[in-house]
C-alpha positions as CSV (number, residue, x, y, z in Angstrom):
1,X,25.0,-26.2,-13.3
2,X,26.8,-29.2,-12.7
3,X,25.5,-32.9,-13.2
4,X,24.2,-34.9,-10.4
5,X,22.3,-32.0,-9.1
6,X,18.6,-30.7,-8.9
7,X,17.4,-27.0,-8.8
8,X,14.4,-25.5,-7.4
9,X,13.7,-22.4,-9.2
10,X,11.9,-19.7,-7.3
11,X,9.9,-17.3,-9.2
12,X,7.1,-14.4,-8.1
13,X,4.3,-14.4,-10.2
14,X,4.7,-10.4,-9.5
15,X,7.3,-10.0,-12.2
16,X,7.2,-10.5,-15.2
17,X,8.0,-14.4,-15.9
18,X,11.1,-13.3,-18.8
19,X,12.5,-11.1,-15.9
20,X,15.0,-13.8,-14.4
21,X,17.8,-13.4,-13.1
22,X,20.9,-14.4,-15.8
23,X,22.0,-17.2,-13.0
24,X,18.8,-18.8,-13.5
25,X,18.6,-18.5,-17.3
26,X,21.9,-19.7,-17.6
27,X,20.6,-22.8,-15.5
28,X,17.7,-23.1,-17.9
29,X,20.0,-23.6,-20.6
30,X,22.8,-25.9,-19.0
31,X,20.1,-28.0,-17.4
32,X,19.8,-31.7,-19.1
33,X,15.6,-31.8,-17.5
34,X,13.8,-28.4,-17.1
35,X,10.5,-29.4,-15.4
36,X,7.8,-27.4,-14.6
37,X,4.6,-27.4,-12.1
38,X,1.5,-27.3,-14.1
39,X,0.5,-26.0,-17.4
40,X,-0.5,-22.9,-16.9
41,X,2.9,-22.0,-14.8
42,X,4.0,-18.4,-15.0
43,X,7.3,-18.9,-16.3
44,X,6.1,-21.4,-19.2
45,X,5.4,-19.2,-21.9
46,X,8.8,-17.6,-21.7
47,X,10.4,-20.5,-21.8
48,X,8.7,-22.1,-24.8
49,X,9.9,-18.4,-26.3
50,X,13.7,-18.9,-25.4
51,X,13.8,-22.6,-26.8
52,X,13.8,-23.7,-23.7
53,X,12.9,-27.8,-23.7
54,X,10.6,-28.2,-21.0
55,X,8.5,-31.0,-19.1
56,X,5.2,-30.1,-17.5
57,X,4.0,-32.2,-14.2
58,X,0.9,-31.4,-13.0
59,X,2.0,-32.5,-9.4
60,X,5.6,-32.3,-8.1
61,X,4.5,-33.8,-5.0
62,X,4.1,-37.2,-7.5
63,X,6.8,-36.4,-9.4
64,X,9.4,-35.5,-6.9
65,X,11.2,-38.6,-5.7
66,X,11.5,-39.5,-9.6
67,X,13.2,-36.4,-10.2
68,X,15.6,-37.2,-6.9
69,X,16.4,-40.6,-8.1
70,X,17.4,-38.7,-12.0
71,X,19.5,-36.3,-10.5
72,X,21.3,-38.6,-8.1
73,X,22.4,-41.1,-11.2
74,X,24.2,-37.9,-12.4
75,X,21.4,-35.8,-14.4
76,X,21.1,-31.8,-14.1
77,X,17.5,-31.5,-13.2
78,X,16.0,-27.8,-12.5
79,X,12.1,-27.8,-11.1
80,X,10.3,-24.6,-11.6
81,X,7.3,-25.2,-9.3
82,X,3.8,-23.2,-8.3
83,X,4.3,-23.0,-4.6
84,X,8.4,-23.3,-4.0
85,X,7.2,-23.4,-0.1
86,X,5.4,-26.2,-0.5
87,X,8.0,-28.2,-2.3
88,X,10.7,-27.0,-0.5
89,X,9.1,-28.6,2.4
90,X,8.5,-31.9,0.5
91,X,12.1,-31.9,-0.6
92,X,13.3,-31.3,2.6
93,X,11.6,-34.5,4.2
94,X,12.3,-36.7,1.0
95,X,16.1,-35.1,1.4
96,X,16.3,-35.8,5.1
97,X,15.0,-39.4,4.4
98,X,17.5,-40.1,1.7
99,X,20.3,-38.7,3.5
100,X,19.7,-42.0,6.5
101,X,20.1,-44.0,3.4
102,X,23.5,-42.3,1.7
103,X,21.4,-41.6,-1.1
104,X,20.4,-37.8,-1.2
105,X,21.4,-35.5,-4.2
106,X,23.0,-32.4,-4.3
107,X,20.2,-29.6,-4.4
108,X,20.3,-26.3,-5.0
109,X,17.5,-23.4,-4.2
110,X,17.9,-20.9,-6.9
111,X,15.7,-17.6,-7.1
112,X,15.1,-16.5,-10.4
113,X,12.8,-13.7,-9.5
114,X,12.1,-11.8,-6.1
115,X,9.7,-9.5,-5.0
116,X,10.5,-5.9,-5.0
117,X,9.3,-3.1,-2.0
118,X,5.6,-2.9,-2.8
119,X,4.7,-5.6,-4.5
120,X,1.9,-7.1,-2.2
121,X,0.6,-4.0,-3.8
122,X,-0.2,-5.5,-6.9
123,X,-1.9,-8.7,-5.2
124,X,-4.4,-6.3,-3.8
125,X,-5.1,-4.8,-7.2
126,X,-6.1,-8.2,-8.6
127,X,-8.2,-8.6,-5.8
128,X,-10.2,-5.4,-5.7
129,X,-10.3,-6.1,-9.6
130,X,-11.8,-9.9,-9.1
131,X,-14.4,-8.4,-6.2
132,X,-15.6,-5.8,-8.7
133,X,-15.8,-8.0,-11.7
134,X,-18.3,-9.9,-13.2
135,X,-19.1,-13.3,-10.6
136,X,-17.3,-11.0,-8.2
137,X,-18.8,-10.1,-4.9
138,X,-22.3,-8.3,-5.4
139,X,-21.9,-5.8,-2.6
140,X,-18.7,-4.6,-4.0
141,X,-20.3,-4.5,-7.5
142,X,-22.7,-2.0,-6.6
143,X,-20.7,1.1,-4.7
144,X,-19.8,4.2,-6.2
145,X,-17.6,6.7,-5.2
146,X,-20.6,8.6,-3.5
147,X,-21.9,5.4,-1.9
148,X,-18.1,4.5,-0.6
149,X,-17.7,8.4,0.9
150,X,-18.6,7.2,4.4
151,X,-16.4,4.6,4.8
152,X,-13.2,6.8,3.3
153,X,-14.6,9.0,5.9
154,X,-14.7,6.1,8.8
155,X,-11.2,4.8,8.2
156,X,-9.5,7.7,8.1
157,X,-10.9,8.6,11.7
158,X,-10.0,4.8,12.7
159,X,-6.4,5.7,11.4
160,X,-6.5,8.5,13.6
161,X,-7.8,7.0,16.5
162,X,-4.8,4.2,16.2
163,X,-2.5,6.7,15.8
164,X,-3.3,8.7,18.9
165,X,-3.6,5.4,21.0
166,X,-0.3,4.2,20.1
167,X,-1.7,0.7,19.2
168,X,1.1,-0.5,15.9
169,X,-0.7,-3.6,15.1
170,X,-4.1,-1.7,15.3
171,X,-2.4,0.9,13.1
172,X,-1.4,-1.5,10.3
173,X,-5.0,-2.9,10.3
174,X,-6.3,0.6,9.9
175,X,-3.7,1.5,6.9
176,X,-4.7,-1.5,5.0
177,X,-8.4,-0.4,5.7
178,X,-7.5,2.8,4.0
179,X,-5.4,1.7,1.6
180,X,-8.3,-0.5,0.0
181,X,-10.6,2.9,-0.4
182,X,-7.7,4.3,-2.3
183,X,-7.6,1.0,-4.6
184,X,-11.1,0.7,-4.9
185,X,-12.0,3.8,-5.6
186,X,-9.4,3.8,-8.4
187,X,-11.1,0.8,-9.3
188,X,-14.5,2.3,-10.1
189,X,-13.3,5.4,-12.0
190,X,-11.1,2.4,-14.6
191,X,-15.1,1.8,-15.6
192,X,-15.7,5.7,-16.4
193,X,-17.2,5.8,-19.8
194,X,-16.0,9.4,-21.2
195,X,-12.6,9.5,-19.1
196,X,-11.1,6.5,-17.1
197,X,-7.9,6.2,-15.1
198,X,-6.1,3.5,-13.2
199,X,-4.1,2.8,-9.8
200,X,-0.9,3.9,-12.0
201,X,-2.2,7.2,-13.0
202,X,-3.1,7.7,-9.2
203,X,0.5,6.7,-8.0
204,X,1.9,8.0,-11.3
205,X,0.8,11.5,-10.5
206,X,1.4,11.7,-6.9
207,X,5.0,10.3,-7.5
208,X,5.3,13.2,-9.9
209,X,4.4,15.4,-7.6
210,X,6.4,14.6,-5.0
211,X,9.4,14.7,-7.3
212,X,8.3,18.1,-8.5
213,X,7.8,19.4,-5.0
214,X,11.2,18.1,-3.5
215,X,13.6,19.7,-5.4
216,X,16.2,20.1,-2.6
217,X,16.1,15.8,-3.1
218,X,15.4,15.3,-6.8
219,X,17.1,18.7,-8.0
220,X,19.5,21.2,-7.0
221,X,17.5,23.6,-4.8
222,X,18.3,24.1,-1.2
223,X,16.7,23.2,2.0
224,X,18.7,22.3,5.3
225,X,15.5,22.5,7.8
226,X,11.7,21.3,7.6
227,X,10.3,24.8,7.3
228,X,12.4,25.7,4.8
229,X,11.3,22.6,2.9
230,X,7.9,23.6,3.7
231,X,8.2,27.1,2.6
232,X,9.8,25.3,-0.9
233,X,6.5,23.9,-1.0
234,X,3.9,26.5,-0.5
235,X,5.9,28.3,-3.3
236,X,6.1,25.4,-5.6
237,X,2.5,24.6,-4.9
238,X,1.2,28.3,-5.3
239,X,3.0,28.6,-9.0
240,X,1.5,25.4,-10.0
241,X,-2.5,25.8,-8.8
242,X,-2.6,29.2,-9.7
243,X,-5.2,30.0,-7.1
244,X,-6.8,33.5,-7.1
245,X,-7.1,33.3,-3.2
246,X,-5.7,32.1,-0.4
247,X,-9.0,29.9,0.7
248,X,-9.2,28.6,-2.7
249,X,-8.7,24.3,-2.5
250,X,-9.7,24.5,1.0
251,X,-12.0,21.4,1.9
252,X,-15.2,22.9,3.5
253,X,-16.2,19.4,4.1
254,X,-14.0,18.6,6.7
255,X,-14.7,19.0,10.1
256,X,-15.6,22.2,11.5
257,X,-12.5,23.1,14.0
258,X,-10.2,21.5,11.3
259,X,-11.5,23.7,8.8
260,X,-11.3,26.8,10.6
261,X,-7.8,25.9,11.6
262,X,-6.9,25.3,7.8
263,X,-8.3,28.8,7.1
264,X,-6.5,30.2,9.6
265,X,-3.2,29.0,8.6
266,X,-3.6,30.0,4.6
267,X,-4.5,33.6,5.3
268,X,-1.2,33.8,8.0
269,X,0.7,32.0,5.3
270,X,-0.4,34.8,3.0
271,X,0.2,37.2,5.1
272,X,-3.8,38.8,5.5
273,X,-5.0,39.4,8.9
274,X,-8.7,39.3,9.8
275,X,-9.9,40.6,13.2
276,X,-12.1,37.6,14.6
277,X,-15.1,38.8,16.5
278,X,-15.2,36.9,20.1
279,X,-19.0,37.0,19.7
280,X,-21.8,37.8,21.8
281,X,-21.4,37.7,25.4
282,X,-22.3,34.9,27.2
283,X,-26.2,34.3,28.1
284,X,-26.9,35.4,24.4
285,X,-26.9,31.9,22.6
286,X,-27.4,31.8,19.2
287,X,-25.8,30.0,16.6
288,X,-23.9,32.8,15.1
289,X,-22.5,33.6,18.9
290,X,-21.1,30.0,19.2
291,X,-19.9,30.2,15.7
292,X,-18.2,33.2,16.5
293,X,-16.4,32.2,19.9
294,X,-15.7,28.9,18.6
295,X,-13.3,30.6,15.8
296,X,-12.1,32.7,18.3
297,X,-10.9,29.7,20.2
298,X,-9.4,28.3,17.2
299,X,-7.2,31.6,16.8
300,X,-6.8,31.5,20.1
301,X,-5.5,27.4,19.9
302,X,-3.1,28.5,17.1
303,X,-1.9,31.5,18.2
304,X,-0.5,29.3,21.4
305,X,0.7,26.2,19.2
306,X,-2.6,24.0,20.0
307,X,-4.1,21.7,17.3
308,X,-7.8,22.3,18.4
309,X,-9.2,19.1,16.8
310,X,-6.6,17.0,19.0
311,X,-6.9,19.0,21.9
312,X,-11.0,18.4,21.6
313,X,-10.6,15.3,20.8
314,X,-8.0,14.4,23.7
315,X,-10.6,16.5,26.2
316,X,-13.4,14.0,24.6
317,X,-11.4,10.8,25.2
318,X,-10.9,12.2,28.6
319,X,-15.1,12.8,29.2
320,X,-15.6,9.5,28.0
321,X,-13.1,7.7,30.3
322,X,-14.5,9.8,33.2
323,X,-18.3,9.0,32.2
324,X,-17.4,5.5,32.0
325,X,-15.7,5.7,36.1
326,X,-19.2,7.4,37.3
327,X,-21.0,4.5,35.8
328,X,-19.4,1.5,37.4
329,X,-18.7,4.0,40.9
330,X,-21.2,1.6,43.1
């Protein structure tokens, strides 16, 4: 760094603070005046451990024309701040006014740090961690993963339902909606006395699978179409649960004509057939009759490519739109 200039560093407090790029730690060590933004800056700490002489402001927004006039008698000055937004804006202004007067340094905007793909990810960890902690919120202090069920439940259907209307923006709402269950859920079982995990071991082993189970990506298996990566996967799957039945790991929570469909789908997979009974005839209701031609409908949906939970659900949204055109009909 050359004299007569002045440096805003940009950091993310997302990486670790010694994790700079070597353009900004070699203007660290050429700089004549490293300041920095507050004492309990990010970056300090390192900085103290590298030798690194450094000034601490509390408020650049003070100490910013100072640091203007140092740089424009011929001083290398380099400003690590808290909120580079913020005091790029301040500089720009002070900058714009100087420049009417001849009297504006050179500046330059360095980034020493960036965020990487994902890394709001971690802000939402320390958020879900300060809710559930001590002088957290209370509500979130008291779930548990039984008492949170219902709302996994709720936002997955709201996913759904923004899915299927085609509404993006609603779609990103819903995801982060979603996305908190996973984190707070993970959350909860970090507090398990006799065997706790975190976030990581939740994208850890997930991350591991899907390496594992994409080996025509990771490895040197083959797979030129989606069903033959799909087949890949069954297999891979099947070797690694080592599951005496096709049924076995089946939810039987989920909903009724999603389960049936599921069921459906392992034993073809397997290769069983089992002859479904159409059920009584109709005029003989009883539960085990619309059981019956319920799952017959279901083979019936599949056997003709239909995903009965969408196709009810699209016949439901219809209903309701035509319920709602009888009501305001004068």
């Amino acid at each position: 760094m050359g004299p007569g200039r002045l440096v805003l560093l940009t950091t993310t407090h997302r990486v670790a603070a010694g994790l700079l790029s070597w353009p900004a730690w070699s203007a660290l060590r050429d700089a004549e005046r490293v300041v920095v933004e507050g004492a309990d800056h990010d970056l300090l700490p390192a900085l103290v451990d590298a030798g690194v002489e450094t000034v601490v402001v509390e408020s650049l927004a003070d100490a910013l024309g100072g640091l203007l006039d140092e740089a424009n008698a011929g001083a290398s000055v380099l400003v690590a701040p808290h909120d580079a937004e913020e005091t790029g804006r301040l500089l720009a202004r002070e900058l714009t006014a100087r420049a009417a007067a001849g009297s504006a340094p050179q500046v330059e905007v360095l980034a020493g740090s960036y965020d990487l793909p994902g890394a709001r990810l971690l802000d939402l960890v320390v958020v879900m961690d300060q809710l559930r902690s001590p002088g957290g919120c209370p509500w979130d202090a008291k779930q548990t993963h039984e008492s949170l069920v219902r709302f996994l439940l709720e936002e997955a259907y709201e996913t759904v339902e923004a899915i299927e209307g085609g509404d993006r923006d609603h779609l990103r709402e819903e995801l982060g909606d979603l996305l908190l269950q996973v984190v707070f859920h993970a959350r909860l079982a970090e507090e398990d006395d006799v065997e706790p995990w975190s976030i990581d071991d939740v994208a850890g082993d997930i991350v591991d699978k899907l390496v594992r189970r994409h080996p025509h990506v990771f490895g040197d298996a083959e797979a030129d179409t989606a069903e033959h990566v799909e087949r890949n996967w069954e297999v891979l799957k099947a070797a690694e649960k080592q599951r005496g039945s096709a049924m076995d790991g089946v939810p039987l929570a989920q909903p009724a004509l999603a389960l049936a469909a599921k069921l459906f789908s392992r034993a073809e997979k397997a290769g069983v057939t089992v002859p479904v009974d159409p059920g009584a005839a109709a005029g003989e209701v009883t539960a085990e009759s619309v059981g019956a031609r319920l799952l017959a409908l279901v083979a019936e949906a599949r056997g003709a490519g239909v995903d009965p939970e969408a196709a009810l659900r699209a016949a439901a949204r219809d209903y309701a739109t035509r319920v709602r055109t009888a009501e305001s009909a004068p």
